[in-house]
Steps between C-alpha positions, in 0.01 A plus 500: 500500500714304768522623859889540444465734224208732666753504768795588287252754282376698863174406346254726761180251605233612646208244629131594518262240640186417361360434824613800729581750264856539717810560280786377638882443279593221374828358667710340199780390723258349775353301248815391291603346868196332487440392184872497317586740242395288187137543603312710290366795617143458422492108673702695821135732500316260517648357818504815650257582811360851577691615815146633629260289440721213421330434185672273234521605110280722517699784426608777252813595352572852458852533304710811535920571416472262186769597281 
């Protein structure tokens, strides 16, 4: 799935990282400015850093509103 269509979809992401245990969401739009909306979702993880203990791919998706 692309960035732009989680986006579109309201696709609910919640993080969970392996390191901390701290769940935190997922930002879709904060990362489609980053990354560009052709980027797919799973790669855009990847990238992404644990806001508390700034940890990098380390983290869980939890998916919720999938329709």
């Amino acid at each position: 799935m692309k960035l732009l269509e989680a986006l579109e979809n309201d696709v609910g992401l919640t993080l969970v990282c392996k390191s901390c245990g701290k769940h935190q969401p997922a930002y879709v739009h904060l990362m489609i400015e980053k990354h560009g909306p052709d980027m797919d979702l799973t790669e855009a993880l990847k990238l992404t850093r644990c806001f508390f203990c700034n940890g990098q791919g380390d983290l869980t998706v939890i998916i919720s509103n999938v329709e």
